[in-house]
Structures are given as structure tokens and as C-alpha cells.
C-alpha positions as CSV (number, residue, x, y, z in Angstrom):
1,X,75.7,-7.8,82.7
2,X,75.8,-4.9,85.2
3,X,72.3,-6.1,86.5
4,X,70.0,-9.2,85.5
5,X,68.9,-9.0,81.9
6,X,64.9,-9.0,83.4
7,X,66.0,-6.1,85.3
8,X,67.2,-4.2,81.6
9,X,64.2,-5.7,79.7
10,X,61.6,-4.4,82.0
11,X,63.2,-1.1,81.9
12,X,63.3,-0.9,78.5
13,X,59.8,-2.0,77.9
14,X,58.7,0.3,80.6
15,X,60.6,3.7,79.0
16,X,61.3,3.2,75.5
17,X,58.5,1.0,74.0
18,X,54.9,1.8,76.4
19,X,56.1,5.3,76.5
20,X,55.8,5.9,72.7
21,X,51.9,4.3,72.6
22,X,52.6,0.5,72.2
23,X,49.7,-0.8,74.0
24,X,49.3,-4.6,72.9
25,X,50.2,-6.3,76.1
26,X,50.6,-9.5,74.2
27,X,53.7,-7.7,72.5
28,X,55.3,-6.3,75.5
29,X,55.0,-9.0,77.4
30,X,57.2,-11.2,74.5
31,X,59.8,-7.9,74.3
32,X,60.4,-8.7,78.4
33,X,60.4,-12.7,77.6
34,X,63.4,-12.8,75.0
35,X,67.0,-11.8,76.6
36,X,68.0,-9.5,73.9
37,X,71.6,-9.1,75.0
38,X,72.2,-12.8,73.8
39,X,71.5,-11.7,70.3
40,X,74.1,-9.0,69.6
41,X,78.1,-10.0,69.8
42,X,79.7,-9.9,72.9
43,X,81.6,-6.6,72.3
44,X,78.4,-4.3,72.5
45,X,76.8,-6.5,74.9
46,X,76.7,-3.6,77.5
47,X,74.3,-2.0,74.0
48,X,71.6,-4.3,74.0
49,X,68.9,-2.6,76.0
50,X,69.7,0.6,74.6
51,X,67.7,2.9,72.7
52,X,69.1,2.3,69.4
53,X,70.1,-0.2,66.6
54,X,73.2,-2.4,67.6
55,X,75.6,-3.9,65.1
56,X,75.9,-8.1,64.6
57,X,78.3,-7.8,61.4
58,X,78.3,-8.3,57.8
59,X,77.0,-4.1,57.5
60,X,73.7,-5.5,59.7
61,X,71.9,-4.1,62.8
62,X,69.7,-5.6,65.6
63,X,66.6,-2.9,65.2
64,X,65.8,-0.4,67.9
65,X,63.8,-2.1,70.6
66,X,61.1,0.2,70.1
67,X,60.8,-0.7,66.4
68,X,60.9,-4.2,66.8
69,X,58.1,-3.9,69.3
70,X,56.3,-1.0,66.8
71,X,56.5,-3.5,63.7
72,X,55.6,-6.6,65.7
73,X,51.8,-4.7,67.0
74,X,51.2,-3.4,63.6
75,X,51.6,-7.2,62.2
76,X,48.3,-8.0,64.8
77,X,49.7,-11.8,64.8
78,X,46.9,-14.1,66.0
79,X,47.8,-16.9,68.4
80,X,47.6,-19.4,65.7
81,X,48.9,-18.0,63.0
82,X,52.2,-18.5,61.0
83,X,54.4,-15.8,60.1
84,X,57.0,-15.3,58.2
85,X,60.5,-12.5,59.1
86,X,62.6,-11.3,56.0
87,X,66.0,-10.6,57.2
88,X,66.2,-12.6,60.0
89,X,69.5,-10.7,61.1
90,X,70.3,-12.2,64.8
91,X,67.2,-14.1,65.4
92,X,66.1,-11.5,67.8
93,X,63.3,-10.5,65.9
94,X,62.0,-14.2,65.3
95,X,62.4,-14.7,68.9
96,X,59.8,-12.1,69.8
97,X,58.0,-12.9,67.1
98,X,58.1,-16.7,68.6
99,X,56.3,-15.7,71.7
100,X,53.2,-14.9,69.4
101,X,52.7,-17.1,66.5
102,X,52.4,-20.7,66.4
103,X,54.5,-20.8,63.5
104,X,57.6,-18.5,62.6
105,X,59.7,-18.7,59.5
106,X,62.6,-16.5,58.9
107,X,64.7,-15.6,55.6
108,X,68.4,-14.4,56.0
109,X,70.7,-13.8,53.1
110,X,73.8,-14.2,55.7
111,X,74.7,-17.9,56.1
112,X,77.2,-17.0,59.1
113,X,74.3,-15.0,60.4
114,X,71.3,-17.8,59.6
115,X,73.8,-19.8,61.4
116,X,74.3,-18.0,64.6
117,X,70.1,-17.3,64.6
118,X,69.4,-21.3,64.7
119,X,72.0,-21.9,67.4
120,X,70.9,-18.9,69.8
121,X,66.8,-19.8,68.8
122,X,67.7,-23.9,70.0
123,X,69.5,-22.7,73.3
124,X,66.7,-20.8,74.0
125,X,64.0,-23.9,73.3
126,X,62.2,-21.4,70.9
127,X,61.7,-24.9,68.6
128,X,58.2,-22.8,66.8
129,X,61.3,-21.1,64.2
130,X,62.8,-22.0,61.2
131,X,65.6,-19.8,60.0
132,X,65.9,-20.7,55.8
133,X,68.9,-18.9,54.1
134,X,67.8,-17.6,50.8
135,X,66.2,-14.5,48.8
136,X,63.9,-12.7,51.2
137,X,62.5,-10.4,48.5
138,X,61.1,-14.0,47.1
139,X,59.6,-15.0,50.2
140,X,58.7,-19.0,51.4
141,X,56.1,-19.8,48.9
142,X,56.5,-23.4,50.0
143,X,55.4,-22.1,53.3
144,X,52.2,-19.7,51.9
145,X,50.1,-18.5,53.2
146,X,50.9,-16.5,55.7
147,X,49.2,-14.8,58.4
148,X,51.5,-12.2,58.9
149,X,55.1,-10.9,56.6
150,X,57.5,-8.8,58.9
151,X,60.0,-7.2,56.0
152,X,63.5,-5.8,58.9
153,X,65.2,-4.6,55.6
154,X,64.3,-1.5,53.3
155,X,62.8,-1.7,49.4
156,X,62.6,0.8,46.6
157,X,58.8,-1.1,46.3
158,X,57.0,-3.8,47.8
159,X,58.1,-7.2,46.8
160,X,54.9,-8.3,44.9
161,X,55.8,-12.0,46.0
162,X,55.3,-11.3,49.4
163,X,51.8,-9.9,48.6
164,X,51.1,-13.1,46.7
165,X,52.0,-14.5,49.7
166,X,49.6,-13.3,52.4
167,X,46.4,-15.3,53.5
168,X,43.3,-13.4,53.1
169,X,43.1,-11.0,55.9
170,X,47.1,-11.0,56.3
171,X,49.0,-8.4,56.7
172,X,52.2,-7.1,55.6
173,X,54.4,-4.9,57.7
174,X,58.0,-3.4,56.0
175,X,59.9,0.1,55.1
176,X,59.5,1.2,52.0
177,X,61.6,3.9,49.9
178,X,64.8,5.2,48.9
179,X,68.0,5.0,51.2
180,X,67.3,8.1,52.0
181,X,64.2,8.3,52.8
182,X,61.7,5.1,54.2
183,X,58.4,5.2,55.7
184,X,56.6,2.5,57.2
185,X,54.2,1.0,55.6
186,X,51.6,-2.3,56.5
187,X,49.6,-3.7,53.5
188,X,46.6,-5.8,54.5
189,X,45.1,-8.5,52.1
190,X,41.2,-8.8,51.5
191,X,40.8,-11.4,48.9
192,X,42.4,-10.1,45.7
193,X,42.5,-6.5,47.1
194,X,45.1,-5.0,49.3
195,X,45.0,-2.1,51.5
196,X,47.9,-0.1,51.9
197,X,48.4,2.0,55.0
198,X,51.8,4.8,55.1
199,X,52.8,5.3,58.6
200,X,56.4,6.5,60.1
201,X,59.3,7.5,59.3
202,X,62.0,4.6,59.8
203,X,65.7,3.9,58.8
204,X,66.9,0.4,57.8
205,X,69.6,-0.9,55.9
206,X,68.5,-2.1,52.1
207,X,66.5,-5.6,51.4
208,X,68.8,-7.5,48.8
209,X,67.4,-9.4,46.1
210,X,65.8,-10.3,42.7
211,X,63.1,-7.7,43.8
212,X,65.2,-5.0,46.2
213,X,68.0,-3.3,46.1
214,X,70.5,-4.4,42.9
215,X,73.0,-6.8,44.3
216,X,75.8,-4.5,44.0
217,X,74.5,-1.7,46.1
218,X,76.0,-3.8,49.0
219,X,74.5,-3.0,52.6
């Protein structure tokens, strides 16, 4: 790296992420903690800090540090709480996510990519993650409730499982829509009622599974 990684981080916290009304210091202070440049391969390494979404293979993306920081403040994670990441992707996003929650469980599809997430999460002593390789659009119920359900992959709807598996007073936080068009959405569970909230605008590639995209759709 041209300069130390702290250096990057703070910048980027600094002009991408407080800059566009993320104010939960809790959450910026975890986007400065995790060295994001470990968690994309080495070829786009000089990327990571950067204002967009960075390739890791298999037709997936690192998110936008912006959105990652976005989706983590609308998920209001309590200090004590377990969460659970659907796409896991990297790990970069269960490594921020880490610095919040007691407990942090994340879903990837990719076995190369589960893979790669476990050995960069143990390097970094982040031992509060589990990264399972399965359907996300199923969830954990194993691991239900949870306090929190970060989806880092689109849907044509919201995975009714992953409503199923929010405690009371949980909340939900994914894209939503068509491949062309997404919006942001955070559901938020009050006993057998859930409130649904439609906020931005987003771009992700598709959630694969029993209840997203059709298998063949590929990413």
C-alpha cells in the first residue's frame, strides 16, 4: 500500500461515509477498525478504499464502503446481540459487523469464497464469526432468533424465512426488486407484525436460492 491502511480508512470514513449523513459513531468507528484492503484479491488491492464496489471472483463484489457502512446503521445492532450476514462474499462485511455484535453468523453460497472469509476472519482474531456455506435465502434457523438479518445480495421479494427469523424487535435490512431496479428496504419485527420501511436506491448482484433468484439466472 502507497500509505498505511489507517491512513486510507480514515480517509474514507472521513469523505465517503460521514459525508453522506452516517452519524452512528459506533459504526464508523468499526469501518476504521477492519483493514479492508485484506479482503479484496491482491490485483485490485490499490481499489479497496475506493468509492466503489471491488471484484473478489466468482461474478461477486466487496460493496461500496459507503453501503456497507449505510446497511450496517440501519441494522441498529445492539452490543449484545447476534446477527446474522447473507452473502458473506469476502468476510468484509462480517468483519465490520464483528466490531458490533456479540455474535455474527454469515451465509455464503461460494465454498472457495466461505473459505477465504474464515481464514482472513481467524488472521484477524475476529473469533465472534461463523462463516456456514449454504442457502442464504433459507437463513440459520438453528441459530434463530436473530437480532439483526443483513441480506449483501438482491431478491425479487423478501425471503419469508428470514422474517420468521427475527427476534421480536429485530430488524431486517436487504435490497429488494428486479435486476434492474432495487431499493433498500429494512423490515422491523413487533411480535407477529412487521414494519416495512422503502429507502434508497441500491445496486447488488442477485440472492441465489430456494427463495431468490432461479438458480439458472447465474450472478
Amino acid at each position: 500500500m502507497a500509505e498505511d491502511w489507517q491512513t486510507q480508512a480514515e480517509r474514507m470514513v472521513r469523505e465517503q461515509i460521514e459525508t453522506r449523513s452516517v452519524r452512528d459513531q459506533r459504526v464508523l468507528e468499526a469501518m476504521r477498525s477492519v483493514p479492508r484492503h485484506l479482503f479484496v484479491p491482491e490485483a485490485y488491492r490499490s481499489e479497496a478504499y475506493g468509492d466503489h464496489p471491488v471484484p473478489i471472483g466468482y461474478g461477486q463484489t466487496i460493496s461500496q464502503p459507503f453501503i456497507v457502512a449505510y446497511m450496517t446503521a440501519l441494522l441498529n445492532v445492539p452490543p449484545d446481540g447476534k446477527v446474522l450476514e447473507v452473502g458473506a462474499g469476502s468476510g468484509y462485511q462480517a468483519a465490520v459487523l464483528a466490531h458490533l455484535a456479540r455474535e455474527v453468523h454469515a451465509i455464503e453460497r461460494v465454498p472457495a469464497l466461505a473459505a477465504a472469509a474464515r481464514r482472513r476472519l481467524a488472521a484477524l482474531g475476529l473469533d465472534n464469526v461463523t462463516i456456514h456455506v449454504g442457502d442464504g435465502s433459507l437463513g440459520l434457523p438453528e441459530h434463530a432468533p436473530f437480532d439483526g438479518i443483513l441480506v449483501a445480495a438482491a431478491a425479487p421479494d423478501v425471503p419469508q424465512a428470514l422474517l420468521a427469523q427475527l427476534a421480536d424487535g429485530g430488524r431486517l435490512v436487504l435490497p429488494v426488486g428486479s435486476r434492474g431496479s432495487q431499493r433498500l428496504e429494512r423490515w422491523t419485527r413487533h411480535g407477529d407484525d412487521f414494519r416495512r420501511e422503502v429507502l434508497d436506491l441500491v445496486a447488488f448482484v442477485p440472492l441465489i436460492g430456494e427463495q431468490g433468484w432461479p438458480s439458472e439466472a447465474g450472478t
